[in-house]
Each structure stands twice: as C-alpha cells, then as structure tokens.
N, C-alpha and C positions, 0 to 999 in steps of 0.2 A: 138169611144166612146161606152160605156158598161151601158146600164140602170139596174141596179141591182135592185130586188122585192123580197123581201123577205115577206112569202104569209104563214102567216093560216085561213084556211076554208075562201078564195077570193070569191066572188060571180062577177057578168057579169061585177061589174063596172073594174075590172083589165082585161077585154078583148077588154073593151073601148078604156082604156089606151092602150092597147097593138097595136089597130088598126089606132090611130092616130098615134103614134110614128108609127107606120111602112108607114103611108099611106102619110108622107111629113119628114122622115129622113132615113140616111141608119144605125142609132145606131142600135147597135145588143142587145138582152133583153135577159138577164140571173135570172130568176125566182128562190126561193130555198121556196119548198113545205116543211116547218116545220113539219111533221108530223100531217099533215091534214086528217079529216076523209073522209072514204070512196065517204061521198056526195060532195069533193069536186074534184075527180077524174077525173068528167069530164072535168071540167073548164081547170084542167093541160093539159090535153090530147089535146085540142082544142087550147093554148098556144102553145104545142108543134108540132102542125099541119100546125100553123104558124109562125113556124119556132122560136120560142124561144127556147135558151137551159133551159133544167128542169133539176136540182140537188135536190134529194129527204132526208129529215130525216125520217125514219122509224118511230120513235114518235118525239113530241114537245117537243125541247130543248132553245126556247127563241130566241126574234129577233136577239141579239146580236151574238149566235152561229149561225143562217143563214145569217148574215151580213159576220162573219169571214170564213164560208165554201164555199160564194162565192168570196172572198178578195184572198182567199189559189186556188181555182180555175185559176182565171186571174190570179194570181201570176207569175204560173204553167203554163199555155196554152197560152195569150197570154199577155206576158211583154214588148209589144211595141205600146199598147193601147195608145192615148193621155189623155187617164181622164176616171171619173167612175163617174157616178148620181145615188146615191138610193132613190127611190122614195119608198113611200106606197101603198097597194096594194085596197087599200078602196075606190079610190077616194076621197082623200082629196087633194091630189096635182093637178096643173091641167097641162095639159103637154107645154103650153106655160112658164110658170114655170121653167117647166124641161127645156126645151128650154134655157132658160135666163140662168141656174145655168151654164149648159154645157157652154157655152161662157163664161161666166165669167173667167173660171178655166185657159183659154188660157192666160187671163191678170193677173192672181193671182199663181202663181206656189209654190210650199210648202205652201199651204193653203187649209183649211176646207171651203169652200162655203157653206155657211147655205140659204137655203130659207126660211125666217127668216117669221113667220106669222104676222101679225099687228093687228090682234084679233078686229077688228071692225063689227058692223051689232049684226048679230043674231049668238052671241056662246055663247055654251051650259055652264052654271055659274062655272062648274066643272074643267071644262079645264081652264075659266078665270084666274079664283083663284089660281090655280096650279099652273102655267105658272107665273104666277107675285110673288107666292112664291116662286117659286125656281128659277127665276132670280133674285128676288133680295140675298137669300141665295147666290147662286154661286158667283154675284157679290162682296160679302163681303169676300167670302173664296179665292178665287182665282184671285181675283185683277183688274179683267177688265168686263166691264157690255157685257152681249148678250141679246139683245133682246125675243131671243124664244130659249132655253136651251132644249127644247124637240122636235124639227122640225125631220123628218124623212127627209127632201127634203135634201140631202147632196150633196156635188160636191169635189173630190177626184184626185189627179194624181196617174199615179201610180209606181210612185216612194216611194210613201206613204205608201202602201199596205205591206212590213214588219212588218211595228210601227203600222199598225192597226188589224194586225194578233196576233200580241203579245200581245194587250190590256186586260185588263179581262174583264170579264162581260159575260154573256151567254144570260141576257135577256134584260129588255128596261134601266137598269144600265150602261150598255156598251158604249151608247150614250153620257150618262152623262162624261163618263172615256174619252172617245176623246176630249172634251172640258177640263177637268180639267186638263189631260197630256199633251196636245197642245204645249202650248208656251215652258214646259221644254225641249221638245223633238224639239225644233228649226222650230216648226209652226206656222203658223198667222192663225188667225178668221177672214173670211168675211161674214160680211150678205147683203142678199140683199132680200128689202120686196117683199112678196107676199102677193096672196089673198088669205083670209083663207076660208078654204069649207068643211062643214060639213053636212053630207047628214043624214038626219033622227034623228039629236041632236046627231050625232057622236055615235052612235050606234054600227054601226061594227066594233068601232074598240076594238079589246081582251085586253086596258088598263086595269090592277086589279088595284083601287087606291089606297088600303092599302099596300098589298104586292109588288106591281110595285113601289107604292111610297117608300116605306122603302128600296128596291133596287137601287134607285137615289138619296137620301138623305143621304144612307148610307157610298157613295166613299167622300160627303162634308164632312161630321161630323170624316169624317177618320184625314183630313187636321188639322180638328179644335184639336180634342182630345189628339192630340198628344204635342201641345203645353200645353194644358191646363194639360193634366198628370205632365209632367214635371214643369209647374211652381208651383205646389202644390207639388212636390218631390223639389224643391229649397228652398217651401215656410217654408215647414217642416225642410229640412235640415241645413236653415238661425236661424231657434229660437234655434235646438237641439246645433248648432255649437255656439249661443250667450250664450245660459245655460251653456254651458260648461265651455268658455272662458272670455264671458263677453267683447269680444274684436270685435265691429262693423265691421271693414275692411278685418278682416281674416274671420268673418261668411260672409260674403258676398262674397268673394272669394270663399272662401271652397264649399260653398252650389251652387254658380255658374258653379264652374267646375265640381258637380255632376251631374247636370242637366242637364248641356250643353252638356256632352257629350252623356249622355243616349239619348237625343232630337238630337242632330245631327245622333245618328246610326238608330234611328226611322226611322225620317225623311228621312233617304238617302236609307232602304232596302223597311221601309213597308208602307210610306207614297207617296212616289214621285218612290217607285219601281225601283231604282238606283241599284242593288245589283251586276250587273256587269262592274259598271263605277268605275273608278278610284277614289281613295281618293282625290288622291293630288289638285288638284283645290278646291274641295266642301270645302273641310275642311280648306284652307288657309283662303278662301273666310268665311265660318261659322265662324272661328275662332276671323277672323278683326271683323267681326258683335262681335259676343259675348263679346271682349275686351272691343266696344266702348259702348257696352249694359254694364257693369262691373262696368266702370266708372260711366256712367251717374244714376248704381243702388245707387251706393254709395253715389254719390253727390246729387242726390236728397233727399234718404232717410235722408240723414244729414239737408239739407234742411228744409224740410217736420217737423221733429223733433225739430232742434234746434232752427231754426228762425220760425218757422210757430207755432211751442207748440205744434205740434200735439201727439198723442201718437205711439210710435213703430210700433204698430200694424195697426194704420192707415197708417201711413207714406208709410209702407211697401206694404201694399193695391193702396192705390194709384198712388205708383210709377208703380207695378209690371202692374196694369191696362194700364198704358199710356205705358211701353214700351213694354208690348205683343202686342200692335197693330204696334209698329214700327219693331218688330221683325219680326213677322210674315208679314209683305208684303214686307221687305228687301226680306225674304226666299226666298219668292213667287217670286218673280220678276227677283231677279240677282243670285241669288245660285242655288237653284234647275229647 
C-alpha cells in the first residue's frame, strides 16, 4: 500500500501524519512537493530523512497535476502495489481514517473509496455551503448522490491508475473529473464516513473559492450544456422546419435528427471524452433512445395541443422540459 501527499507549503502537521503512519504500518509515502517555496524545504528534507519518496515540481501546477505525477510514478516503479490512499497534507484526515479507506479497497475492487466527511460540530460556514452545493449539483448532473464530492481522502487500486493518468484537470477540478467519469469508465463510488477535522477554521488549506470553484463547477455545467445547446438547435430547427412546411411530423423529425446527431458527437468526444471508443454500441444505444424520445416528442406535443388547447409554443416547451430530463439520465446511466 502507497500513501500518496500531495504537498504545497506542508507545515509539521504532514510530519505528524508521516510519523504515525510509519510508527504502526509498513505503507510506504510518496509525497509530490508542488512547487513549494523555499520555506517549505525543510519539512521535504526531513520527510525524506524518513524515508519518504519526494517527487518535486519546480513551480505549482495544481493538486490534480501532483495527484497524476505520483499515479505515473507507481504506474512506472511499482505496478504490483495492492492499492493507493491519497490523503491531505494539512491535517485534516486523521490516519485512522486512512487506515479504514486502505481496508476497504481489499473489499471493493474497481472502486473509488471516498472518505467521505459528515460535516458535523464546528465547520468553517464556507466549506458547509460548498459541499452541499456541489453535491447536490453533481447529484442532478450525474445521476447518483455522494456525500462529500470534495474529500481529498481517496482509496484507489492500481489497476486504476491508467484511467486516472488520463483524466484532466491539473488542479482541485481533477477530483471533481474522477467522480463524474467513474461509472462510464466501468467504476463504482464507495463512501465511507469519517471525521471531519479542521485545524485553525481550515486555514491551511490553499482552496481559492472563486477560481477553484469555477474549476469544479465547470467539468458539471460541461454535461448540462450540451444538452441544453442542442435542444435550442432542435427548438429552433422544429418552428424553422414548421414555417416551411407547416407539416408537424416531418418538423419534428427533421429538427430531431439535427440535434441528435450534433448532441451525440458532443456528448461522445467532448462531454463523456469517448473519442477513441468505437461508435458502434454508443450510437445503436443513442439512437433507440432518440427514436423512443421521437415518438413520445410528437405524441405529446399533439397532446399538449390538441386535447389540452394549449398553444404550439407551449406544448413544445413543456414536452421538451419532461423529456430532457429523461434523456439525459437514459445517457448518463446506460450509454455513456
């Protein structure tokens, strides 16, 4: 087992951590010094005196990129690990904790182990808020609830360690991208609670809120936007095709197969990142969806129109509202 720390400007409490985990496990700690200043030189030096490995960035490049230069490390040296736990280097995790995630991962294989926080007592209003915002965000976008979508306490095999090399993100977005790639890439979510610990109202740790937060918000609103592009390119291309023709069945066709196909090649290169998977399944699969989305546009809006009185415009609104929610967690779920 590999305790991974990924470390800007550490102070004693990651020598803490360093000293218990050595002082009741034989886990070996692989540290990656993000481009830390000068003053924090010594801390590594004294890390590496007790026998941690140190992998260094010349400057800071974001947790995510020293998550991925130690993931490329074990890859590379040692690919017969049983499992990988990244903790924070703040003290906020405690190492019995660590302890529980590492066990876990022997019972959960192809699985993300989350140390999942339960945010009770005394935390700082910031992270509350955060934390409940963007689990429930995620929960909506991506179809299944987690608890704490922001936990640095992670538990990994490493079997895993391609598909986490390949993810993007360089900074605390990265995190977010493991969770929302997960399940298409044939992984499960485990959480399991812990205690959450905040030293000094979470003070050391280097979250920016604004720009860390538009870096985690931004890989959700990726998922959402691309539906909603395209059902405003159908919505458009449903009146421009009715103006035309004046024929309900074929604008609904017509404006369907322009949408759907733009929103399935999205969806498959720049939203769910598919660009070297085969067509052949996604698209049979998109395609059943789309036909039975087809139908039910037409019979509703006929619906909505003829027996309700409603007008076109309405109809069209409220059909397209009920089935972009069934479209999009079909996607989510059995396609992508």
């Amino acid at each position: 087992m590999i305790i991974v720390i990924p470390a800007y400007e550490p102070n004693e409490k990651m020598l803490q951590l360093i000293e218990e985990v050595q002082k009741s496990s034989s886990y070996q700690i692989l540290i990656v010094d993000d481009g830390s200043s000068v003053e924090g030189e010594g801390i590594f030096e004294q890390a590496e005196q007790r026998g941690c490995m140190v992998l260094t960035h010349e400057t800071n490049q974001g947790k995510g990129a020293a998550l991925k230069t130690a993931f490329t490390h074990i890859h590379t040296h040692y690919p017969n690990e049983e499992g990988i736990v990244c903790a924070d280097c703040d003290g906020q995790h405690r190492w019995e904790d660590i302890q529980r995630v590492a066990k876990e991962l022997a019972d959960h294989p192809q699985t993300i182990v989350l140390g999942a926080r339960e945010f009770i007592g005394e935390v700082p209003l910031k992270s509350l808020i955060g934390n409940k915002v963007t689990r429930t965000i995620f929960s909506l976008v991506a179809g299944y609830k987690i608890n704490d979508t922001q936990t640095g306490l992670r538990g990994f095999s490493v079997d895993m360690l391609p598909w986490l090399i390949d993810i993007k993100g360089k900074r605390y977005e990265y995190e977010m991208n493991q969770l929302l790639e997960a399940k298409s890439a044939g992984y499960k979510v485990h959480s399991l609670p812990i205690q959450t610990v905040y030293e000094n109202n979470n003070k050391g740790s280097h979250f920016r809120p604004i720009l860390d937060s538009i870096r985690i918000y931004l890989p959700i609103l990726k998922f959402s936007l691309s539906s909603v592009s395209c059902g405003v390119i159908d919505f458009i291309c449903f009146f421009l095709l009715h103006w035309l023709t004046n024929n309900l069945l074929f604008s609904v066709i017509g404006a369907r197969a322009i949408s759907s196909f733009i929103n399935y090649i999205i969806n498959k290169n720049i939203v769910f990142n598919r660009k070297k998977q085969s067509h052949r399944k996604p698209i049979l699969k998109y395609y059943s969806l789309a036909g039975f989305i087809l139908v039910s546009n037409y019979l509703m809006i006929s619906l909505f129109n003829d027996t309700g009185k409603l007008s076109l415009f309405t109809s069209k609104s409220f059909t397209e509202g009920i089935l972009f929610m069934v479209s999009y967690y079909v996607q989510k779920k059995f396609i992508f």
